[in-house]
C-alpha positions as CSV (number, residue, x, y, z in Angstrom):
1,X,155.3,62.5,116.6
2,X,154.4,63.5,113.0
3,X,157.5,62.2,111.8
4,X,156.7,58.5,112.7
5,X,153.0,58.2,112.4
6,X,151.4,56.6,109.4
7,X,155.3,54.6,108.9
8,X,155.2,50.6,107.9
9,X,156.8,48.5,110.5
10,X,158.1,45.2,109.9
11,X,159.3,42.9,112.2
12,X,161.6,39.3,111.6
13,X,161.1,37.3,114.9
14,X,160.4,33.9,116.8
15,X,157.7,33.3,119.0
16,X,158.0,35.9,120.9
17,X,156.8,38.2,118.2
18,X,154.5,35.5,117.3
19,X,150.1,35.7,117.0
20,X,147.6,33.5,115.1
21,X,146.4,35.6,111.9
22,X,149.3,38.1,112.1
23,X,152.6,35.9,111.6
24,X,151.1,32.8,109.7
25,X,153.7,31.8,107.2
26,X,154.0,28.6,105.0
27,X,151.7,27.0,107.7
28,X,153.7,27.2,111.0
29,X,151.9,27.2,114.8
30,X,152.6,30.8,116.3
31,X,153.2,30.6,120.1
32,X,150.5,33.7,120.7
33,X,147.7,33.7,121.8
34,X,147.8,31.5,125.1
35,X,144.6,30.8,127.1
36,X,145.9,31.7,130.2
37,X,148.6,33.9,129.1
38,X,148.3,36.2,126.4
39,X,144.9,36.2,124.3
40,X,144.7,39.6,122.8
41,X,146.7,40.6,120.1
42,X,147.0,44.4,121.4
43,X,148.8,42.8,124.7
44,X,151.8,42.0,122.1
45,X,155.4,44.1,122.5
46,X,154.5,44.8,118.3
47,X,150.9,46.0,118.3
48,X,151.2,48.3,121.5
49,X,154.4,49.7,119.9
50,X,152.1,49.9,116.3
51,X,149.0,51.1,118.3
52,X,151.0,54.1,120.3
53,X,153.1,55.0,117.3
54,X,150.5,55.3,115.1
55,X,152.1,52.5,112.9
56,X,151.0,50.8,109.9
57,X,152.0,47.2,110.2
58,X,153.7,45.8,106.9
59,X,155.5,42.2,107.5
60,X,155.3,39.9,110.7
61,X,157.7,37.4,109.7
62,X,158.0,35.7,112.7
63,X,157.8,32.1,112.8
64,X,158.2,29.9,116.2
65,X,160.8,28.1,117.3
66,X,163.0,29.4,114.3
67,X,167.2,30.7,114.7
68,X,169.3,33.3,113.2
69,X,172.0,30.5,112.5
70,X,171.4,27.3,109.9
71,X,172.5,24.9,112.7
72,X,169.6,22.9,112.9
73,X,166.7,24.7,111.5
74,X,168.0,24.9,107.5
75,X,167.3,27.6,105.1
76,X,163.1,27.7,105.1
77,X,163.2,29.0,109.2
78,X,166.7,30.9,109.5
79,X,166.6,34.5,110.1
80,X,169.9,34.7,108.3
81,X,168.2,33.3,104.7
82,X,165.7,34.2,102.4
83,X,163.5,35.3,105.7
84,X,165.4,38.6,105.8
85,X,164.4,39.4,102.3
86,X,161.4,38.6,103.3
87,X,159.9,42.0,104.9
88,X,158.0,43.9,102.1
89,X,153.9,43.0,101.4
90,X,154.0,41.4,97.8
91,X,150.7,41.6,97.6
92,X,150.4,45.7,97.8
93,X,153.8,46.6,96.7
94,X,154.3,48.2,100.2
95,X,157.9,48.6,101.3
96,X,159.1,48.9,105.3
97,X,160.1,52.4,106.4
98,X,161.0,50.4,110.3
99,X,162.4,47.1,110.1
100,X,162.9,45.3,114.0
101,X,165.2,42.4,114.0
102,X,164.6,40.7,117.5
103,X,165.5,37.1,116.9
104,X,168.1,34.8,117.9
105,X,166.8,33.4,121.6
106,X,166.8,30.0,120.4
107,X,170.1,30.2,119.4
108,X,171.2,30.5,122.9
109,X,168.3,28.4,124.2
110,X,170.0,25.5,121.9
111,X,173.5,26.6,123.0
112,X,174.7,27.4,119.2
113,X,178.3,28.5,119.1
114,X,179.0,31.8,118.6
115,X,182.2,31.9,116.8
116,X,184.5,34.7,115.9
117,X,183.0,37.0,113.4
118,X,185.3,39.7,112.7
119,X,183.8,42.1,110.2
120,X,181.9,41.6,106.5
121,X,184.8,40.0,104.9
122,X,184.0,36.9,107.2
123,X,180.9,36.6,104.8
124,X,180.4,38.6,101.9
125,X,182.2,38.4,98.6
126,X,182.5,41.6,97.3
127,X,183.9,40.4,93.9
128,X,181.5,37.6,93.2
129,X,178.8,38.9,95.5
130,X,177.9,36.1,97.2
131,X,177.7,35.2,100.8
132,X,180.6,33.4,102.0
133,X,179.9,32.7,106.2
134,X,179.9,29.9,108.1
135,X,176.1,30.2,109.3
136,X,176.4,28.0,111.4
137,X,178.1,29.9,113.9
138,X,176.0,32.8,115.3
139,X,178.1,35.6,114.4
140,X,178.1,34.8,110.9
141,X,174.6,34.0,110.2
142,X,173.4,37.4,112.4
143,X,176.2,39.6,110.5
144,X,174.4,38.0,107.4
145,X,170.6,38.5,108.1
146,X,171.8,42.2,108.8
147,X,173.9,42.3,105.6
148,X,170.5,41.0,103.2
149,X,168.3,43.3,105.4
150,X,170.4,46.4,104.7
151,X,170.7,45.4,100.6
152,X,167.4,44.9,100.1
153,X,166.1,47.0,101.8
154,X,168.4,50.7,102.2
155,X,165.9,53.0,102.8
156,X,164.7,51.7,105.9
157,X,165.4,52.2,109.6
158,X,166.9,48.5,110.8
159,X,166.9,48.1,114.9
160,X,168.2,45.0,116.3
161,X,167.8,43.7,119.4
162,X,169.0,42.4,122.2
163,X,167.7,38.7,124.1
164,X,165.6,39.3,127.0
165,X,167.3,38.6,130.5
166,X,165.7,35.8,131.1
167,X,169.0,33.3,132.3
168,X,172.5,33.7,132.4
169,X,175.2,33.1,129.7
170,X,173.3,35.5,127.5
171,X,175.6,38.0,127.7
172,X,178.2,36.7,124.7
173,X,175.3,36.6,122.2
174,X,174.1,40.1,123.1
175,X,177.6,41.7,123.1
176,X,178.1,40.0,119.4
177,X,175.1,41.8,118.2
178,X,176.1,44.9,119.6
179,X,179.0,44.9,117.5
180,X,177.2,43.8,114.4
181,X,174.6,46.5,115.2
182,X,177.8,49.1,115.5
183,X,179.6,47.5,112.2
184,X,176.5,48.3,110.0
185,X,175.5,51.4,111.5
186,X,171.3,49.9,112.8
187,X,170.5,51.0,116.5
188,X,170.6,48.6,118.7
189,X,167.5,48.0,121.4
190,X,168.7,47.1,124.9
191,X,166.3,44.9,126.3
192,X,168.9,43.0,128.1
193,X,169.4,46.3,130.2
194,X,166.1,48.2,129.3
195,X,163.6,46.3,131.2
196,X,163.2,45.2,134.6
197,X,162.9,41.4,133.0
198,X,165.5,39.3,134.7
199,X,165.5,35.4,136.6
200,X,164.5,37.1,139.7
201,X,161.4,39.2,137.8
202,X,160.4,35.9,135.7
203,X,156.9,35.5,137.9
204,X,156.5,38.8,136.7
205,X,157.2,39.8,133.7
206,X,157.2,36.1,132.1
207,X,154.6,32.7,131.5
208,X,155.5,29.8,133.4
209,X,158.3,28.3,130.9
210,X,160.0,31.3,132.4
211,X,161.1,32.3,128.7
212,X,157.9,33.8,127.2
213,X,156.6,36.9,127.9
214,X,153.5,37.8,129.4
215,X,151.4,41.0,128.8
216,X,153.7,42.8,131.9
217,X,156.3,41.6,130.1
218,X,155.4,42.8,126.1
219,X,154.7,46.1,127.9
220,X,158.1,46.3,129.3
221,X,159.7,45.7,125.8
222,X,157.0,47.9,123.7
223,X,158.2,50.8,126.7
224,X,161.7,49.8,125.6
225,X,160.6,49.7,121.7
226,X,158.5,52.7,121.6
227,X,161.2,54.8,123.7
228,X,163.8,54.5,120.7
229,X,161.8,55.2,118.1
230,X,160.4,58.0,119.4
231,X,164.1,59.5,120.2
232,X,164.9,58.4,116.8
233,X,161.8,60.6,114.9
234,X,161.2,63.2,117.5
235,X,160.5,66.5,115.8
């Protein structure tokens, strides 16, 4: 695992990627740590994926309760604004060689509509660069947070992923960014299908809100995680 150890890892995310002194942006409450739940920061899907890789954490730019789409949340929170172009450390010039995209849960939580994205020229410009989309609609604002991720950031591996199994009806939204992942060429992480979190599994693998993983759960996804990468650096 030569190839991958020492590489910066950043990560745009919601709660679940969420823990107090890790993810504090512009003064927002992370979900993690839970008394009761989840209280140490290695239990995380991130830092066991970090810790087994031999990762160098750059961004956690996951803020709770936050969408891909503009819907509700406006520009500060949506993954589809300045967020993704939000992913290097200002403050030590240091640039993200793996950049993990797993929002867009409370999209589908909120029921946000999905729409019919149909490639880039839904919402980019070419001629006048500028970004075009209706981000309101799913689609639009996820093909758009990819679209700013891949531009600013081009010599970087981008993953996106999947929403965890955690209630029906999520299959739309995951099949939607499996396309976007195919469109724009990022590997897409299956956790939909990759784990053994499901309704049935949710005393398992998930806290009581039946949403939120617990540590059996974070190890499920960082097995998931740390699976791809290593097929994706292996010597």
């Amino acid at each position: 695992m030569a190839n991958i150890s020492g590489k910066y890892i950043s990560l745009l995310g919601a709660s679940t990627s969420t823990f107090q002194g890790y993810s504090d942006l512009k003064g927002q409450r992370p979900y993690y740590p839970r008394p009761g739940l989840l209280t140490d920061v290695h239990d995380t899907w991130w830092m066991r994926t970090i810790n087994e890789l031999n990762l160098n954490l750059c961004v956690n730019n996951s803020w709770s309760g936050s969408c891909v789409s503009t819907k509700e949340d406006g520009d500060e929170k949506a993954g589809c604004m300045d967020r993704a172009t939000q992913l290097h450390n200002d403050l030590t010039g240091t640039e993200p060689d793996i950049i993990i995209l797993i929002i867009g849960g409370n999209d589908a939580l909120r029921g946000y509509d999905i729409g019919t994205y149909n490639g880039v020229d839904d919402i980019y410009d070419k001629v006048s660069k500028t970004y075009i989309g209706d981000c309101t609609l799913f689609g639009n604002a996820y093909a758009t947070m990819v679209h700013k991720v891949k531009a600013r950031y081009p010599d970087a591996d981008v993953y996106v992923c999947s929403m965890l199994y955690w209630k029906s009806g999520l299959e739309p939204y995951n099949q939607m960014i499996k396309k976007i992942a195919d469109e724009f060429r990022v590997t897409y992480i299956d956790f939909y299908k990759g784990t053994d979190i499901s309704p049935i599994t949710k005393d398992v693998y998930l806290s009581s809100d039946a949403i939120h993983p617990n540590p059996k759960g974070f190890s499920q996804m960082s097995d998931c995680v740390v699976k791809i990468l290593k097929n994706r650096y292996k010597n």
